[in-house]
C-alpha positions in Angstrom: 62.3 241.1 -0.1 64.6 242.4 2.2 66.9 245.1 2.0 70.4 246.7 3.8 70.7 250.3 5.0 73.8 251.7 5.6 73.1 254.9 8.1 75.0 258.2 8.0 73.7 261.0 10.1 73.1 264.2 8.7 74.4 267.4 9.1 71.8 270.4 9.4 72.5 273.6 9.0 71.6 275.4 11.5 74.6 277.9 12.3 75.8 276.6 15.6 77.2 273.4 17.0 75.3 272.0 19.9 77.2 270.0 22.9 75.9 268.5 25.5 76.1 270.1 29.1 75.5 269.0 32.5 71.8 267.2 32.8 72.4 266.8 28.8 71.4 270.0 27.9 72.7 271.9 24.6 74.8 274.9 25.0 75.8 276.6 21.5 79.5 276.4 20.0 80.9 279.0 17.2 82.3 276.4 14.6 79.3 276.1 12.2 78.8 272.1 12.1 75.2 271.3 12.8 73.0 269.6 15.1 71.1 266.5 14.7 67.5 266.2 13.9 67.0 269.8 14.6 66.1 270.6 10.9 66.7 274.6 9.2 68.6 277.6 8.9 68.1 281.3 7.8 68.4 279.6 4.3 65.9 276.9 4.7 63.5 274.2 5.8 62.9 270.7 5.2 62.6 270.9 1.3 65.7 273.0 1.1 69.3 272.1 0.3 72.3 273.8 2.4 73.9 276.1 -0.6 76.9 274.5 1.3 76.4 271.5 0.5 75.0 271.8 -3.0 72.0 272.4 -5.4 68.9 270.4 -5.7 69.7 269.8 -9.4 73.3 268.2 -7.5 71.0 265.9 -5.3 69.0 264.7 -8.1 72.4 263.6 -9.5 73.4 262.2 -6.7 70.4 260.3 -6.8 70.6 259.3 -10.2 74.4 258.0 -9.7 73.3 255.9 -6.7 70.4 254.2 -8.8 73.0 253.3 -11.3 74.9 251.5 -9.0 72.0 249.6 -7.9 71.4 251.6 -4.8 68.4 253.4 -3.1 69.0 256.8 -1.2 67.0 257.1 1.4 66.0 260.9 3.4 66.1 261.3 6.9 62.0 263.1 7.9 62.4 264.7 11.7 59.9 266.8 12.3 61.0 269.2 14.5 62.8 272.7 13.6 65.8 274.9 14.9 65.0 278.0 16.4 66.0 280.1 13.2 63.7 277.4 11.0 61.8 279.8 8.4 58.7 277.7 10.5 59.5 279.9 13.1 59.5 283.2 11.6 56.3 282.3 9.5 54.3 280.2 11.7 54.8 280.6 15.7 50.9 279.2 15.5 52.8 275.8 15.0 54.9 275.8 18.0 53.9 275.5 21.4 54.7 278.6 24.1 55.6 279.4 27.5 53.9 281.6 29.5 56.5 284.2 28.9 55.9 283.9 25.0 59.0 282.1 24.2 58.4 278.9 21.8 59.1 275.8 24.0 61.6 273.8 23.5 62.4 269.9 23.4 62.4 267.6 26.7 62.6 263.9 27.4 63.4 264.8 31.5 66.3 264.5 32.7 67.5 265.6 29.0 67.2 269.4 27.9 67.2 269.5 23.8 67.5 273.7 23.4 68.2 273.3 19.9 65.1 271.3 19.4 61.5 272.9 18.5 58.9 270.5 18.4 55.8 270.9 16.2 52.4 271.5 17.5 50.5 268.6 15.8 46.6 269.5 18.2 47.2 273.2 17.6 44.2 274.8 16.1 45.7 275.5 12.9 46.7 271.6 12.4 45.3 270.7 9.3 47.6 273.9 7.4 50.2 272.2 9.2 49.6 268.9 8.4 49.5 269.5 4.9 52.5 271.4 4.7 54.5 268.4 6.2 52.8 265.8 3.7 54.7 268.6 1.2 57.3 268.2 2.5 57.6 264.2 2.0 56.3 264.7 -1.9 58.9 266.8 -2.8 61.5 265.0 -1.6 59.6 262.0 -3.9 60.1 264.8 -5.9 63.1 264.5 -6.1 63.5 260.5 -6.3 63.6 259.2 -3.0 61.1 256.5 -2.0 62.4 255.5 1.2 62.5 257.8 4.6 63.9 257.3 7.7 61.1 258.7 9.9 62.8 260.0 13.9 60.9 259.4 16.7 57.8 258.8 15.3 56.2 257.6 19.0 56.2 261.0 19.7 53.6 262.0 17.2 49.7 261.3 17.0 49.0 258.1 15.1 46.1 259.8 13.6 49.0 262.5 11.9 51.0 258.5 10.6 47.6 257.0 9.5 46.8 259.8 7.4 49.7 261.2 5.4 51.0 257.1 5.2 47.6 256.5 3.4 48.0 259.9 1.8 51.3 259.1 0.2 50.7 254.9 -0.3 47.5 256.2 -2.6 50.1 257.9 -4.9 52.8 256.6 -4.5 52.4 252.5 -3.4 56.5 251.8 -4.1 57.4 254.2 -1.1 58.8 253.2 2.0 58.5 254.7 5.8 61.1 252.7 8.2 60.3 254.2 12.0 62.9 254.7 14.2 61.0 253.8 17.4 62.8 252.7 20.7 59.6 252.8 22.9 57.3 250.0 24.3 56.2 246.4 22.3 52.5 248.3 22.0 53.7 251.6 20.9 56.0 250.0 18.2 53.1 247.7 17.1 50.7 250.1 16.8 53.1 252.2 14.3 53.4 249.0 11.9 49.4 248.7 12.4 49.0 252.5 11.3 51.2 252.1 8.2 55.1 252.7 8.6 56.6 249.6 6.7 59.3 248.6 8.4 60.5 249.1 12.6 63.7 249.3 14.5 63.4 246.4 16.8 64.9 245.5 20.5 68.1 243.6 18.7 70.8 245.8 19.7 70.0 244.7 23.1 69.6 240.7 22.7 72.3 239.6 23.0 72.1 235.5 24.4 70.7 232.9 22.7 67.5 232.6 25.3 66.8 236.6 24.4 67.6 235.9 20.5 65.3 232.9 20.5 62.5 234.2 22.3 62.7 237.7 20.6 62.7 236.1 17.2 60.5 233.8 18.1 58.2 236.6 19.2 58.8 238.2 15.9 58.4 235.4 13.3 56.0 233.0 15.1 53.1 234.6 16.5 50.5 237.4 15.5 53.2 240.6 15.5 54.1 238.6 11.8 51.0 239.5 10.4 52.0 243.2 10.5 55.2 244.4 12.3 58.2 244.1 9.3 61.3 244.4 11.5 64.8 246.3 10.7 67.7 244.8 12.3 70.3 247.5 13.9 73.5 246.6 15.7 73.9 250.2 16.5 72.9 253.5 15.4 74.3 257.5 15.7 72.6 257.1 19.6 72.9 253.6 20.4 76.7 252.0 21.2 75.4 248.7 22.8 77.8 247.6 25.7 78.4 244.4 23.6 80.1 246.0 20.4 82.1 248.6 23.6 84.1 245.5 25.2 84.0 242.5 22.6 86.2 244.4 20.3 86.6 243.6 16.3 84.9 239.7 16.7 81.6 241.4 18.5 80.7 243.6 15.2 81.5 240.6 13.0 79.2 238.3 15.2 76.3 241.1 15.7 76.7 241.3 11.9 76.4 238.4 11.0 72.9 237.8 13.2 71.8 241.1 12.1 71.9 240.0 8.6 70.7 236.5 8.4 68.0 236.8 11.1 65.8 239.5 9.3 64.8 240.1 6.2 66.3 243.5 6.6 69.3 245.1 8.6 71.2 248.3 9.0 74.5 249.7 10.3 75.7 253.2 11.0 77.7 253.2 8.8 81.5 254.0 9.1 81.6 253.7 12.9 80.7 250.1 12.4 82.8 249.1 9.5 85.7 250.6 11.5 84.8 249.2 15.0 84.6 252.3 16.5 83.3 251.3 20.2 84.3 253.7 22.7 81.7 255.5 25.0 80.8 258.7 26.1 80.9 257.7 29.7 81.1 255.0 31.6 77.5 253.0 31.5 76.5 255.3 28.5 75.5 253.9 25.2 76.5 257.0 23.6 79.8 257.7 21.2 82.7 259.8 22.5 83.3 262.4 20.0 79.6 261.6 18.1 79.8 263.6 14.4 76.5 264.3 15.6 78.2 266.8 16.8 81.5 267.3 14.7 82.6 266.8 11.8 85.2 263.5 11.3 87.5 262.4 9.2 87.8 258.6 9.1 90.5 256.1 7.4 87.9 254.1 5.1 91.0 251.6 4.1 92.0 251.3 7.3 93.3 247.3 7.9 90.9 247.1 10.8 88.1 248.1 8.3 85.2 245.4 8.0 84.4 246.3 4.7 85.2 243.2 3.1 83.5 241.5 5.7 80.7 243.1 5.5 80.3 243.0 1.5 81.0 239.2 1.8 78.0 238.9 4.2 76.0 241.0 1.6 76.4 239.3 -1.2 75.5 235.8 0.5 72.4 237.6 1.7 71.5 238.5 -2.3 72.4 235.6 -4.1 70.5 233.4 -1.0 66.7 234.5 -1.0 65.9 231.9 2.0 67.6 235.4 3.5 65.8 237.8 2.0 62.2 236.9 3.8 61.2 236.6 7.6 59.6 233.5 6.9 60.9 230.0 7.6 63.2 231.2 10.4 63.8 227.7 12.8 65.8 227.5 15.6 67.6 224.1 16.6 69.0 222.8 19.4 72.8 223.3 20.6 74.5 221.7 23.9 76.5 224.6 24.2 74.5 228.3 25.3 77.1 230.4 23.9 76.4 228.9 20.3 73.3 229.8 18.7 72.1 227.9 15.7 68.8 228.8 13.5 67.8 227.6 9.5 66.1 229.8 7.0 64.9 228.0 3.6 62.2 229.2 1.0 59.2 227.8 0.6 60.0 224.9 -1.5 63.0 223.9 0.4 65.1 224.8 -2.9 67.2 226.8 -1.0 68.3 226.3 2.9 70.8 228.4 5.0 71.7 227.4 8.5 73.7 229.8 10.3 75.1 228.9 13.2 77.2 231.5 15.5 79.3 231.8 18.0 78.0 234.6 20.8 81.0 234.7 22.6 83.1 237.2 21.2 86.4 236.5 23.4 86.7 232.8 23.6 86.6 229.5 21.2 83.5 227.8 21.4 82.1 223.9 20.6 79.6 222.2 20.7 77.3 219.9 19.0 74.1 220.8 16.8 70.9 219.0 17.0 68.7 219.8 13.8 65.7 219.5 13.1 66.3 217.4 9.9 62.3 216.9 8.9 61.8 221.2 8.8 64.8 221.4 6.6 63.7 218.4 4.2 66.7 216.3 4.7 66.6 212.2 5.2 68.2 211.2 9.0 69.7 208.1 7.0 71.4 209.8 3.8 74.3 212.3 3.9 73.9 216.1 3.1 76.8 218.8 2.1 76.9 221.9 3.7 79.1 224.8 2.1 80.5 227.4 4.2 79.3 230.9 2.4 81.4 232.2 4.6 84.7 230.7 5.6 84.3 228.4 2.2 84.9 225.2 3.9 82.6 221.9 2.7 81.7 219.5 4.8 79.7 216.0 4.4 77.2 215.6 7.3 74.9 212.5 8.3 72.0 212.5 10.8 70.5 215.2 13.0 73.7 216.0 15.2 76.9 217.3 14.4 80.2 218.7 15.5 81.4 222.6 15.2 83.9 225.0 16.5 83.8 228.6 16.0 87.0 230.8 16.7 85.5 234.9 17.1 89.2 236.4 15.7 88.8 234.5 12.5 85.6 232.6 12.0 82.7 233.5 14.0 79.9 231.6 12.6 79.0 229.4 9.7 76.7 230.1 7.1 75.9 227.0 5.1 74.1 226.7 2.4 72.8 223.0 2.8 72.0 220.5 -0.3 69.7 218.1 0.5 71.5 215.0 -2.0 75.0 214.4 -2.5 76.2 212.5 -5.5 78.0 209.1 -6.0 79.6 207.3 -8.1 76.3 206.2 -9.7 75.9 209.8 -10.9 79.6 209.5 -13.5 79.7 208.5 -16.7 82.3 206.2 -16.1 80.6 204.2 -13.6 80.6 200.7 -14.8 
């Protein structure tokens, strides 16, 4: 079963506000905001709650709440601490240091992370450490939570993964780990192999129909299925893909839309995507200008440009369809037109088959004819089949492996059929005489 995530980034409290400089490095500002995935204050670690923000007995409602609405909270897990972390104070033997005796800070060259403190997972006090951050993940279960977000895990030891994954499986089997890995096809693998559930994948960066085909194709049709469960992202609080920059409203509702019906599971961040927020840091960047990373924002949720709609439409096709809701069964068929992309999912039985078929071109009209493959999807070359639109709700009688669409990107982007494989005649009425 698949599932959505809808992504907002956290605030830590930390005391300062960290902006980026020249060479990206972090210089402190007064107003007490936060910095990303730098995790503590003087009131706290991981397994504390900002008094600013609330109690645990508030998150525990919180919790509570969500279940009741049918939703999961998941918890962000970054390893890594701010320089006034009670880690810190308590435990320096964690932390690597410079020869000057200062604890050494975060870097991914050119970038400079000051407000980052990575943890020493090979220091010789490793196991005490170790433990303490399996703690950290069983309180928060503690708590409720049963899915985590885990950052950057490529830049830990497997070894660390492998054990406190088959650690916390052994007690608590229902528990997710999604890793948020942007690194090589090996590294990524070799996460899913040591236990995380579920992966970012290369999506937000596949954009044609050769890349989507081959990449899914890569995915769902050779040995990586036996293992690697992938998480579809058409951006994230770091990633603003040039595509969703300069195709405007139509190229979040078409990266959407593939998001959603080509995997199993798919996530947005959230309100920046609903509200098609796509301008960059810089030119060529793929960061946001004005990132609440960094500050704190105040959006128009019912704003008219909103895709909220949209995006709960989509969702609910994805539930009430479970050809959707599995990684298996995924078909690609043949279009005349490159810019149109068309690909089947059905359940095992054939009872139920989606074809989706989109329109990659986010600022002009595009047509073309479909060439299915009509044996994959159970359906007779010689009888006619309906199609229903999930999503535009149009119905359409087809015959025969090749058919006619045309896909507007302001309005109508893609189809999402739901296909039945008989249509009835008059045979079928009572009053048929």
């Amino acid at each position: 079963m698949g599932f959505d995530v809808v992504y907002l980034p956290p605030i830590h409290p930390i005391g300062h506000t960290f902006r980026k400089g020249k060479n990206n490095s972090i210089s402190a500002q007064p107003d007490d905001v936060g910095s990303p995935w730098a995790i503590g204050s003087a009131e706290g670690g991981h397994s504390s709650v900002h008094p600013e923000l609330g109690t645990p007995e508030d998150f525990r409602t919180f919790i509570s709440t969500a279940n009741r609405h049918g939703l999961e909270v998941a918890v962000d897990i970054a390893f890594q601490c701010t320089p006034d972390h009670p880690y810190v104070r308590q435990h320096r033997e964690w932390f690597r240091t410079r020869p000057d005796g200062t604890i050494q800070y975060a870097e991914n060259p050119p970038k400079l992370y000051q407000d980052i403190f990575p943890l020493d997972f090979e220091c010789p006090e490793w196991h005490a450490l170790w433990l303490e951050l399996k703690g950290i993940v069983i309180f928060w279960i503690g708590q409720g939570v049963r899915i985590f977000r885990v950052d950057n895990p490529h830049t830990k030891p497997f070894l660390f993964w492998q054990w406190l994954i088959g650690g916390i499986k052994n007690e608590y089997p229902e528990v997710l780990f999604l890793a948020e890995a942007f690194t090589r096809p090996d590294v990524m693998y070799r996460l899913a192999k040591v236990g995380f559930s579920q992966s970012y994948t290369y999506f937000a960066w596949r954009n044609t129909k050769q890349e989507l085909t081959e990449y899914f194709r890569e995915l769902t049709h050779s040995e990586v299925r036996e293992y690697f469960r992938p998480n579809l992202w058409p951006n994230t609080p770091d990633i603003l893909p040039e595509f969703l920059q300069v195709g405007g409203r139509p190229a979040f509702m078409i990266r959407y839309i593939l998001a959603a019906t080509l995997g199993a599971s798919c996530g947005i961040y959230g309100p920046a995507f609903e509200l098609c927020e796509n301008t960059a840091y810089e030119p060529g960047s793929e960061e946001y200008l004005n990132s609440e990373k960094y500050e704190l924002k105040h959006r128009d949720l019912d704003s008219p440009w909103s895709l909220k709609d949209f995006i709960a439409r989509i969702n609910r096709i994805r539930k009430h369809n479970p050809a959707l809701q599995s990684d298996r069964n995924l078909r690609f068929h043949n279009t005349d037109n490159p810019s149109l992309i068309c690909y089947s999912k059905a359940t095992d039985d054939l009872s139920n088959i989606i074809l989706v078929i989109v329109n990659l071109d986010c600022f002009h009209n595009q047509a073309g004819w479909v060439d299915l493959d009509l044996h994959s999807l159970g359906l007779d070359a010689t009888h006619a089949f309906q199609v229903h639109d999930l999503l535009g709700e149009g119905r359409y009688l087809w015959q025969g492996a090749r058919n006619f669409v045309e896909l507007i990107p302001e309005s109508l982007p893609a189809h999402i059929l739901h296909v039945r494989r008989w249509v009835r005649t008059e045979t079928d009425f009572d009053y048929y005489l």
